[in-house]
N, C-alpha and C positions, 0 to 999 in steps of 0.2 A: 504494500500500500504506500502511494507518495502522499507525502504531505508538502505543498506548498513553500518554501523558504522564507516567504514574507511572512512572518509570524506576528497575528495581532498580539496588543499590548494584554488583554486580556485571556489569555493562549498562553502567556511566557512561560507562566510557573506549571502548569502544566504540561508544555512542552519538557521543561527539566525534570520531570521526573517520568516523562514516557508514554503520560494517558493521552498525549494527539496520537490520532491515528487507531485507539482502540477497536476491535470490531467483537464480534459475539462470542459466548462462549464457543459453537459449535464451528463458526470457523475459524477462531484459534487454535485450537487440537487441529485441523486439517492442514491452515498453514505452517504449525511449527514442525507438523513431518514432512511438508513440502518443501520447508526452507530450505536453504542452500549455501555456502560458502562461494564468493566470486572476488579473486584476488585483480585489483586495480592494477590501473594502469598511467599513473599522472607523473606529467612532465618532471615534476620536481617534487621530491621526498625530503627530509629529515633523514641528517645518516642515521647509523643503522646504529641499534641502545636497546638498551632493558631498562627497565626497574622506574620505567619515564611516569610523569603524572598525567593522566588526561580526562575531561569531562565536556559535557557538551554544554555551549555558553547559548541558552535559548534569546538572549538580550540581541547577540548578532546572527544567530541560526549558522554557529563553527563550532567543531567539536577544537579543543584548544588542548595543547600540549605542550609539559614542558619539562625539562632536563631529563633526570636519566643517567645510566651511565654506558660511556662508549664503547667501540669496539675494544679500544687500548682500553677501558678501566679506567677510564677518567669522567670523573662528573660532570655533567654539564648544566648550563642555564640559560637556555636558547629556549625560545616561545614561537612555536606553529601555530597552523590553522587551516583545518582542513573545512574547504567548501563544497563536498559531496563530489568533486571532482580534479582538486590539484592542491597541493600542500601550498602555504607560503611563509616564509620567515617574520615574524615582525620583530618591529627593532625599537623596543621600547625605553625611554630614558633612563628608566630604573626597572633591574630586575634582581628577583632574590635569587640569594649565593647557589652557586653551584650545587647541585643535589641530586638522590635519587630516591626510591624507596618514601618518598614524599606523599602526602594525604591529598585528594583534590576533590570537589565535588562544588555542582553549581548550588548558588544560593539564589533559590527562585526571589524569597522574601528582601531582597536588596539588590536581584541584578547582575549580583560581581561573580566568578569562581574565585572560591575560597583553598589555597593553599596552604598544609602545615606539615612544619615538622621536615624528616629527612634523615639523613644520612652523606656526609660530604668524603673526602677523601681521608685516612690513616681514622677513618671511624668518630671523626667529628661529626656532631648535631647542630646542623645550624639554629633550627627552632625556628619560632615566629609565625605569627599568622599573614599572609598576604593577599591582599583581592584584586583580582584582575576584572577591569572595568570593557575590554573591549580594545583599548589601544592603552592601557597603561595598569603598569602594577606598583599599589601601595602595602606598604607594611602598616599593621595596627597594633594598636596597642592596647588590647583591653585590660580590663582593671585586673581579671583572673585568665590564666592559662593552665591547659594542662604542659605537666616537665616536659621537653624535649624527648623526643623519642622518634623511631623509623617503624617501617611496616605496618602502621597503624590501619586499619577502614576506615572507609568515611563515605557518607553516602546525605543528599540530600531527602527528609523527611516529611515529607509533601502534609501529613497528618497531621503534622505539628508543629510546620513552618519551619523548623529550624534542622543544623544540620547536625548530623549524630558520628561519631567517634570511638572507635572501639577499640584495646588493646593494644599492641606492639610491643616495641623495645628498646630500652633504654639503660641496657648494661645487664639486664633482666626481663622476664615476659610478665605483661600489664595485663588486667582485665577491667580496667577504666572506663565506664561511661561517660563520657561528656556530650554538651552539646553546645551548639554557637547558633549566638540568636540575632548576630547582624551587626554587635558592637561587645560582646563578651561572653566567655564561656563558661558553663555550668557543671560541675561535676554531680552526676545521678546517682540516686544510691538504690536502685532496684532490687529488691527482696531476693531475686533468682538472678544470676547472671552466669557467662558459659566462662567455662578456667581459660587461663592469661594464657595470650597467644599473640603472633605474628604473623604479618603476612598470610592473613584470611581475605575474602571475600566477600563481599555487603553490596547490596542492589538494594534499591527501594521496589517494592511489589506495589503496584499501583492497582493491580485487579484486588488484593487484599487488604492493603492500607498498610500494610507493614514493610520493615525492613529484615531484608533475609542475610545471616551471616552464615556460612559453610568454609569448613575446614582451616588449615594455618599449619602453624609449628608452633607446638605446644612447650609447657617449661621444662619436661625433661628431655625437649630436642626432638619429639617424638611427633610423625603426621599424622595429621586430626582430620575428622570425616563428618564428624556432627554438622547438622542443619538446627542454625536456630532463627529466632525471628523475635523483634522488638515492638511495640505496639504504643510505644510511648511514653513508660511507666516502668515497666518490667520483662525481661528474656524469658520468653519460653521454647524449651529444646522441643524439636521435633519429630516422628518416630517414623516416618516413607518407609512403605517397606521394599525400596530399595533405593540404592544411594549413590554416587562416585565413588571411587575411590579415594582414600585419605588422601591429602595433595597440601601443597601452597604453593602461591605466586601462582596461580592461576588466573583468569579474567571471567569477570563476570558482569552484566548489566541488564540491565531488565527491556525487553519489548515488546515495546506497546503494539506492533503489530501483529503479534500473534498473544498477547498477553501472559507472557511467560517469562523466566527469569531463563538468562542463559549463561551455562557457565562453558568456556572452554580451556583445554590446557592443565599446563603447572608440572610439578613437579613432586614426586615422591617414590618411596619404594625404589631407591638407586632409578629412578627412571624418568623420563620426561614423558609428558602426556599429551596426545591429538585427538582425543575424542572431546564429543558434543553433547551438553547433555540440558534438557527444560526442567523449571521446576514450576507447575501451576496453583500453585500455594499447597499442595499436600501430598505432593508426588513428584518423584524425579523422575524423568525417563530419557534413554540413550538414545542418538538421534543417529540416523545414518545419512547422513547429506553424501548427494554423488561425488562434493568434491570437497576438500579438508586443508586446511595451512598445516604444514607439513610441526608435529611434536614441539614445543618449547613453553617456557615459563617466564615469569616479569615479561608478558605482553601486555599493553596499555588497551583497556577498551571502554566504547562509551557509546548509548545510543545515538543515535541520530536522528532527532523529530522531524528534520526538514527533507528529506530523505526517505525516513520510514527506514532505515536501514539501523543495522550493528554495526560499528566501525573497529577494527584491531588495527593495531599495529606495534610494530617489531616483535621483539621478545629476546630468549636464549636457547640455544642447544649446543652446538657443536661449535657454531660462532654465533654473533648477533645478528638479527635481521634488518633489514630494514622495507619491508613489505607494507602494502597495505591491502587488506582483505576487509568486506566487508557480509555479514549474514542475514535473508532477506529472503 
């Protein structure tokens, strides 16, 4: 399904978390075993990284990307933007330090993508929260923050207006809830919460209203496979009776076009992963698309409402990538 690129102003916050474009129950199940993987083909790319941040900016209708780390292993802080059909560089007065492993997710409730956190070179945390408006990125200052840490989730929370945070690392694994409401962040104290992890995955489920988190790297170093889900208030685990395989650094984002959560990738079990799999709020299922981005992990992905499409790009395996495939 396309949607339009011109996105009205009252569309925005819905476009960031996936509900343009929805269509019915019955044929979402039919599209999301239709869908498909289709690797692009634009003049100009972003070299090729892992571990990069990206979210889809509904204010300009650009899925917007930023650092990462390089082929050589070196961090970066260069800012893209992909128009559904060619990358481009922008080249803004100020950008935050070099990083990867960085939190990103659009803030419907203010417009900006909100940046945090990271990971720089010899295991410095730069920290800070930064908002990118569309041609320029500020750092803020709220009055509270959570400590510096990498690997964190972060997903905008269409429910509750604000954007939600979970977990990472910071010398140790976190199971921290916060949340940023546009000028400062809140630490949650939810009755249930899932054990401290890294490098998991979080979509917002817009057919449900909730936020979905699945798997990571757990505190004894060990790959995690749970499925849980946030509602605003408190995490409840969830019990599918079937599942992926335990993983992290995988990609996952939620579409609206078939209304389902998509996860693909990552890494676990000595292994890199290329399979496909939906979650339609209480069930995972394996997807077999005729065609697959070939196995890797710390790949960047984000819906894209203007488009109707899933956008990936890069990731790791053997080397890094620098592809861009989109699922649709």
């Amino acid at each position: 399904m396309k949607v339009s690129r011109i996105v009205s102003t009252g569309a925005v916050a819905l476009a960031a978390c996936g509900v343009l474009g929805m269509v019915s129950p019955g044929v979402q199940a039919s599209s999301a075993s239709a869908a498909t993987w289709t690797q692009q083909a634009p003049a100009t790319s972003p070299p090729a990284r892992e571990s990069a941040s990206m979210a889809y900016d509904a204010a300009t209708g650009t899925e917007v990307l930023f650092g990462g780390q390089s082929s050589s292993s070196q961090p970066l802080h260069d800012t893209w933007t992909w128009n559904g059909s060619t990358w481009t560089q922008q080249a803004p007065a100020t950008s935050p330090p070099a990083r990867e492993d960085a939190s990103m997710a659009y803030d419907a409730a203010t417009g900006t993508v909100v940046l945090f956190g990271g990971v720089s070179d010899r295991g410095r945390r730069p920290g800070g929260t930064w908002t990118w408006d569309g041609s320029a990125w500020t750092q803020q200052a709220p009055a509270t923050s959570p400590p510096t840490r990498y690997g964190a989730s972060m997903v905008y929370d269409a429910a509750t207006g604000t954007v939600v945070l979970f977990g990472g690392y910071d010398g140790r694994y976190l199971r921290g809830t916060w949340t940023w409401n546009g000028s400062t962040w809140t630490k949650q104290a939810p009755a249930t919460r899932p054990p401290a992890r890294a490098n998991a995955m979080m979509a917002y489920d817009a057919a449900t209203g909730t936020v979905v988190l699945f798997g990571g790297t757990g505190a004894e170093g060990n790959d995690l496979g749970g499925t849980w889900t946030w509602n605003g208030s408190t995490w409840t685990k969830q019990a599918p009776a079937t599942s992926p395989p335990a993983r992290f650094e995988a990609s996952m984002a939620y579409d609206a076009a078939t209304g389902t959560v998509v996860l693909f990738g990552g890494a676990g079990n000595n292994q890199y992963f290329g399979d496909t799999w939906t979650w339609d709020g209480s069930t995972w299922t394996k997807q077999a698309p005729a065609t697959s981005p070939p196995a890797r992990s710390g790949a960047s992905m984000a819906y894209d409402a203007a488009t109707g499409t899933v956008v990936l790009f890069g990731g790791l395996a053997s080397g890094s990538y620098d592809h861009t495939w989109t699922w649709g």
